[in-house]
N, C-alpha and C positions, 0 to 999 in steps of 0.2 A: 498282768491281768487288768481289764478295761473296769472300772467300778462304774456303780450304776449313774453316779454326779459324771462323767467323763462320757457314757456313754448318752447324757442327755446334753451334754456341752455338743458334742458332735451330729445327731440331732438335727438343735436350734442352728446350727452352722451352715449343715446342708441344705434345713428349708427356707434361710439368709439366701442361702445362694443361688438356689432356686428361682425365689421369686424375684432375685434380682435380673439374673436371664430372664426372666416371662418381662419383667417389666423394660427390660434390653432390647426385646421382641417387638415394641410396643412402638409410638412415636415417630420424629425423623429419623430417616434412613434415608443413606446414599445407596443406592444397590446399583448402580453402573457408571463408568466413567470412560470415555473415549476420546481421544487425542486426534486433531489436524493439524498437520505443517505444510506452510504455504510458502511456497519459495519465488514467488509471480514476482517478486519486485525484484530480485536481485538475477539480472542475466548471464551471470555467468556460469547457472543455474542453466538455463536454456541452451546455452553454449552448448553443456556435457547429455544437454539430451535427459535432463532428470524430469522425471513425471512432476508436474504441479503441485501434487497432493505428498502428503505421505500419512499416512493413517494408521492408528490402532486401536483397537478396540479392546475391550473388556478387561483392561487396567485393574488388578487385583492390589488390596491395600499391600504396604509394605514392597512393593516388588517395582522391578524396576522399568521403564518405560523403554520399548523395544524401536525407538524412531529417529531418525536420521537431522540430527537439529543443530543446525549453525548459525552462526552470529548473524542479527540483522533477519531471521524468518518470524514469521507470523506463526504463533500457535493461539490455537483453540482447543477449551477446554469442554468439552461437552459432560454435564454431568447430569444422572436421572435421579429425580429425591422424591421420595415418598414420604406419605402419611398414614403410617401402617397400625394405625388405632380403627378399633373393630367400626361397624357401621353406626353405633350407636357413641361412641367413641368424640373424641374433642376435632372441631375442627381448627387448622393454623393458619394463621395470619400475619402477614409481614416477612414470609418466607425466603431468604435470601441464601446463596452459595459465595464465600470468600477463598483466595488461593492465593496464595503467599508462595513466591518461588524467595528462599534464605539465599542472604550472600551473593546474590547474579550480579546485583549492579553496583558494580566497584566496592562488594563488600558490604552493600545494603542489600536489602530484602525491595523484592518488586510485588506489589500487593492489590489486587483486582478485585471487584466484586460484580454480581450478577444483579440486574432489574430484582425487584420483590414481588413475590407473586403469594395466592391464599391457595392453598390445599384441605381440601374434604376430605374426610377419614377414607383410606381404602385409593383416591388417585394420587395418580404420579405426574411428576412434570418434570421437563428436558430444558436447562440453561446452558445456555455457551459462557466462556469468560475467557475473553483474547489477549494475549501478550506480546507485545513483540519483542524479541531478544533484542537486548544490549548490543551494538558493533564494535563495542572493543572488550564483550566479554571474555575472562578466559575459560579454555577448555578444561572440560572436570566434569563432574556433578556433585547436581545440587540437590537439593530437599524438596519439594514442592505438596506443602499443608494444605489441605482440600477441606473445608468445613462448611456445613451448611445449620441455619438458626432459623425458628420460628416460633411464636407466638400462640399457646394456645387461649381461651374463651378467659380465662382465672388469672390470665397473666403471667402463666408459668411457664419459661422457657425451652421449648427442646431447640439440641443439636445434637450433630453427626460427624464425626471427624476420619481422616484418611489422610494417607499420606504415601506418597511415592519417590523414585528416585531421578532423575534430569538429569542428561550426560548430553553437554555439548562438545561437537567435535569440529574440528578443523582441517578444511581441503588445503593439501599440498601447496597449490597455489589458485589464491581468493585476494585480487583485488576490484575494488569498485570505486565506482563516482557516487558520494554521499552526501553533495550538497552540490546546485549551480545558483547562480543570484545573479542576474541582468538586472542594470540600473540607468536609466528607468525602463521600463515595458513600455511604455509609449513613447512617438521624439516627433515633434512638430519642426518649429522652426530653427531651434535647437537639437541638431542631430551628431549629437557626441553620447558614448553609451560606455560603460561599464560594465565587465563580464568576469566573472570569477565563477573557480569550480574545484574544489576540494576531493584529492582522491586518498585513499586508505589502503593497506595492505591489511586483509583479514585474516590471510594463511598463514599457515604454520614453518613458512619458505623466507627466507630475506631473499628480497629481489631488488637486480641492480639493472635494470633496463626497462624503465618504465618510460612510456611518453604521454604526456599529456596533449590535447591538440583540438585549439577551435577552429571550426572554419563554416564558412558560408560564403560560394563563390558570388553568388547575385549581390551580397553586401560588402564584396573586397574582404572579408575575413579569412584571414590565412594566417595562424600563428600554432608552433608545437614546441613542445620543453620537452627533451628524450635525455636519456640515460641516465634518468632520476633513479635515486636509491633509498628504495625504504625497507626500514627493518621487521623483523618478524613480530607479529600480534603479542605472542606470548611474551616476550623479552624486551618489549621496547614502550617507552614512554608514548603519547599519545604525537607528541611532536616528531619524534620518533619516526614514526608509522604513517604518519599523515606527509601530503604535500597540496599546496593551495599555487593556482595558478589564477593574474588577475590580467586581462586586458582593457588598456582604453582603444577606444577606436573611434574615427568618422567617417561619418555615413553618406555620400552622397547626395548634394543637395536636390540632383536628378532625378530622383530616385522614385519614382510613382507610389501613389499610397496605398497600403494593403500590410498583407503579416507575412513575416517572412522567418524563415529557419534557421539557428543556428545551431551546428551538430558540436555536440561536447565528445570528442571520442578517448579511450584509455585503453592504451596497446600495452601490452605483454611483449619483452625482448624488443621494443623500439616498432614491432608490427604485426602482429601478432590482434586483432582484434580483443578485447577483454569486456568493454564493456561501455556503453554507449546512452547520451540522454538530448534531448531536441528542446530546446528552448527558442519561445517564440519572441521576435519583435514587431510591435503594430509601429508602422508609419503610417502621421498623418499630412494630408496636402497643407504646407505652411499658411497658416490663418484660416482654413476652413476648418468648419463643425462637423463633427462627428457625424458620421449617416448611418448609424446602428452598428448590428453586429453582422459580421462577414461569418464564415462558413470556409472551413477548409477542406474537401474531400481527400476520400482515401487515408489509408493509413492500417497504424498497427496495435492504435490503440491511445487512449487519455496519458497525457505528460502533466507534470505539474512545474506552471511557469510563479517566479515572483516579479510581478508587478505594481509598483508602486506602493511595498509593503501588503499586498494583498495576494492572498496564491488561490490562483484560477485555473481551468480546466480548458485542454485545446486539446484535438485529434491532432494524431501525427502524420508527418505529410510523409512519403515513400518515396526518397529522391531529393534533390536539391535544384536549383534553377529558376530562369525566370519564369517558368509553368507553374512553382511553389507556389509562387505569392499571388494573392487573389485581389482585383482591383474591380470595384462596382465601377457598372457603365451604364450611364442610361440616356434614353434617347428623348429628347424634351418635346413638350407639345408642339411649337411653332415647327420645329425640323419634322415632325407626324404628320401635318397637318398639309406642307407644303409636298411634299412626298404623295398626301392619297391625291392632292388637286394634282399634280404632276402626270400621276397615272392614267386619271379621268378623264384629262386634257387629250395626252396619247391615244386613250381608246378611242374619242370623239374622232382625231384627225384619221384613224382607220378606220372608222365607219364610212367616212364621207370619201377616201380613201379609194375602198372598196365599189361604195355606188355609184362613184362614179368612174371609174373603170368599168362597170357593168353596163352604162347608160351610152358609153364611149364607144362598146361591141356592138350595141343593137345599132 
């Protein structure tokens, strides 16, 4: 039998609880979250024909993320946060979204935050917040803590929290080129160069016929390492799973000045393309100045070269040879000049040419 102190204990409980929902109701809110993976840097990706993108939308708290995510992609976090205090209601400031993936990276947590923006009662706004995976993470899942914080007029804090679940997986077989370094990007009259290029096994495969191989026929580059053997991602140390290949080389001192290509290539089974990266060398004429910037047409797209400690941006050329390299040519005043008198000259002597062959008939 419920007495009437019990019956008022249960009550004050309900209208506790109540107004704690209405006031739950109120403030920051995440009300949508959507996921992008971008797989454009890693080509072996390309290789299999995988669409660029891979997308999901409308990520429900607690649940788990339905997207195709491997070591080394690019994700984005797309979240929508609102300020869901009525019109008359606080408005917030310094509004920011944090997302903590637990454990990804080697055991540590990888943790992002979004630009801060102010929210008025009643609108919403849309932040990204980008990751890119680990490359020698391993496969599982992970946690990924979604919170968003802001600031109202009093000083008084809201936030919003969410949380999902991140399952990285691992293709069969995934290796890549994960670093190249030319040394130096530029070579005057000193033309000795330095070329190193680091490859990785990401897959869930130990593979034993891997080649590595620089070459660039215009610059005498011809050198390859085959029946390398690296072991599987999951099971192996980083040394392991990695192999680092470093060539010196010289350059022809013949060589005309311009930028020229050199292809990093990494075959699967000794030839087997896998996966490929273009690094540029500028050659200059020994003891001349610099005459700006050259222009390389065509191509597949921006590479990123290291030069003299500094990483720059070049189109890629499509092809190799001495059509690759681009050399300025120009034609100086005095050789202009002797060239129009030359022409002028000629005309003069057909004019006089002509009239008098004419005067010769009458």
């Amino acid at each position: 039998m419920i007495t009437t102190n019990m019956k008022q204990i249960i009550i004050i409980f309900v209208m506790i609880l109540l107004a704690s929902q209405l006031s739950l109701a109120q403030g920051l809110k995440i009300t949508e979250i959507d996921l992008n993976v971008d797989y454009d840097e890693a080509y072996t990706y390309r290789i299999e024909k995988k669409d660029r993108m891979n997308s999901v939308s409308g990520i429900s708290n607690n649940s788990k993320i339905n997207a195709d995510i491997f070591p080394g992609a690019n994700v984005t976090f797309t979240l929508r946060i609102e300020n869901s205090f009525p019109s008359s209601g606080s408005s917030l400031k310094g509004v920011f979204a944090r997302i903590t993936l637990e454990e990804i990276n080697d055991g540590d947590d990888l943790e992002e935050e979004s630009l801060d923006f102010d929210l008025e009662p009643g609108d919403d706004y849309r932040v990204d917040v980008k990751f890119q995976i680990p490359l020698d993470v391993d496969s599982g899942t992970y946690n990924a803590l979604m919170e968003a914080e802001g600031d109202e007029r009093n000083g008084t804090t809201q936030g919003a929290n969410m949380a999902a679940k991140l399952e990285i997986k691992r293709q069969s077989h995934d290796i890549r080129i994960i670093r190249t370094i030319l040394e130096p990007g530029a070579i005057e009259c000193e033309r000795k160069i330095r070329l190193s290029a680091e490859a990785m096994n990401l897959g869930s495969n130990p593979e034993n016929q891997i080649a590595l191989e620089f070459k660039s026929e215009i610059l005498g580059i011809s050198s390859i390492d085959g029946d390398i053997f690296l072991e599987s991602s999951d099971e192996a140390s980083i040394e392991e799973k990695t192999y680092e290949k470093t060539l010196n080389a010289a350059i022809s001192k013949s060589l005309n000045a311009g930028i020229y290509p050199i292809f990093v290539n990494l075959y699967w089974r000794n030839v087997v393309l896998f996966d490929k990266k273009i690094i540029y060398l500028k050659v200059k004429d020994c003891g001349a100045a610099p005459t700006g910037s050259q222009q390389i047409e065509g191509g597949e797209g921006p590479v990123k070269v290291i030069d003299s400690g500094n990483i720059t941006e070049q189109p890629v050329i499509s092809g190799e040879g001495p059509s690759a390299a681009i050399s300025a040519k120009f034609i100086s005043t005095p050789v202009l000049m002797f060239i129009v008198l030359g022409a002028f000259i000629a005309f003069v002597l057909i004019i006089v040419a002509i009239f008098g062959y004419g005067k010769k008939q009458k």
